[in-house]
Every structure is written in structure tokens, then in C-alpha cells.
C-alpha positions in Angstrom: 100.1 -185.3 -202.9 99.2 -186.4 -199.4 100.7 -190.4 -199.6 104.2 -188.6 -201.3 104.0 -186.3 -198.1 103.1 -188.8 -195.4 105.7 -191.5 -197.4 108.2 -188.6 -196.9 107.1 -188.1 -193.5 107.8 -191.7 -192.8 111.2 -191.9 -194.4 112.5 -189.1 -192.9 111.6 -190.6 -189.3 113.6 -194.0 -190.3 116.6 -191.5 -191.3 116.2 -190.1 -187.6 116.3 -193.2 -186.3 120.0 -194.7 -188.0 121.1 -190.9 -187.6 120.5 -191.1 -184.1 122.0 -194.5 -183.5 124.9 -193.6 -185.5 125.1 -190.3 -183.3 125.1 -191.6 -179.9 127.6 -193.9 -181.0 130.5 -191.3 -182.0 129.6 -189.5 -179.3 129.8 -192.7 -176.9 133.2 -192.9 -178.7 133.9 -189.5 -178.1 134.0 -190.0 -174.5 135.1 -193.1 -174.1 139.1 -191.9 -173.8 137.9 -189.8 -170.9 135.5 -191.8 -169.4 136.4 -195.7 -170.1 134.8 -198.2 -171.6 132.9 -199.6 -169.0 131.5 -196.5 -167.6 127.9 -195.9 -168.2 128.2 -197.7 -171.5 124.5 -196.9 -172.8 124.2 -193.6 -172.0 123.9 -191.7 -175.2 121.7 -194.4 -176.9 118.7 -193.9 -174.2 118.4 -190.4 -175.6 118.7 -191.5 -179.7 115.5 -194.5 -179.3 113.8 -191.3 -177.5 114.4 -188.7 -180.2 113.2 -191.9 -182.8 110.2 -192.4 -180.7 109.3 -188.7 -181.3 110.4 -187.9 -184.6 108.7 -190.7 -185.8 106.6 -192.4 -183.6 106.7 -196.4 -183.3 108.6 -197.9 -186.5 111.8 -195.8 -186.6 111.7 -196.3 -182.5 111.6 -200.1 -183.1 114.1 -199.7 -185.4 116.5 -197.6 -183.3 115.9 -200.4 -180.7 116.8 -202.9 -182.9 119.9 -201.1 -183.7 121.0 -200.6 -180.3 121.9 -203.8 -179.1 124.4 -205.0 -182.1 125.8 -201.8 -182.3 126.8 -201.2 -178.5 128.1 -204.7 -178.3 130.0 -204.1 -180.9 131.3 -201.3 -179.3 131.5 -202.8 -176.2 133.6 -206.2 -176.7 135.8 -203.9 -179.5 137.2 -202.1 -176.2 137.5 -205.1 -174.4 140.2 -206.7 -177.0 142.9 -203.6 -176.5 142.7 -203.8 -173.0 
């Protein structure tokens, strides 16, 4: 019973992790009509590797940083091509 809680423990911090990521982008999206796309373009994904590194300590944060990079370019250079 305590590996399926800690297993579950664990999974749910990786979930935390992409949710977060996946958060701060629509809400970086959100903004961006109001704000630009150059504006403080990182803003809201400062706070999701933070919420990863507490929910669930070092391996979702890693993998929140890992997602960050890909996904704001992504966002990034996308907004760059309409202007």
C-alpha cells in the first residue's frame, strides 16, 4: 500500500508539472492581445516551474523546466509570423 501511495504521489506531481505549463501558457495567451507579444514574455511560466518545484519536488520541476523553453518559443516566434 505505501509504493501504490508514494507511485501516486509521484504521478500526480508530473500531472502538476504539464498542468502548470499548459496553464501559464493560455494564460500567457490570454494576455497577449492586451499586453503584446513581446512584453514580459515569461511571466506566467516563473510561477508554473515554482508550483512543480513544490507540488512535487525535483523531477516534475525538471520536467516543467524542460517544458518551458520549447513551449514559449513556440509561442514566441508563432507571434512573430502575424506581425
Amino acid at each position: 500500500m505505501e509504493s501504490l501511495n508514494r507511485s501516486w504521489q509521484t504521478a500526480s506531481g508530473y500531472g502538476v508539472a504539464i498542468a502548470a505549463v499548459g496553464l501559464a501558457l493560455g494564460a500567457r495567451e490570454l494576455f497577449t492581445p492586451l499586453w503584446g507579444p513581446s512584453f514580459v514574455p515569461f511571466i506566467f511560466f516563473f510561477p508554473a516551474i515554482a508550483l512543480a518545484a513544490w507540488y512535487g519536488r525535483w523531477g516534475p520541476a525538471l520536467l516543467a523546466i524542460e517544458r518551458f523553453p520549447p513551449v514559449s518559443l513556440l509561442l514566441i516566434s508563432s507571434h512573430r509570423r502575424t506581425i
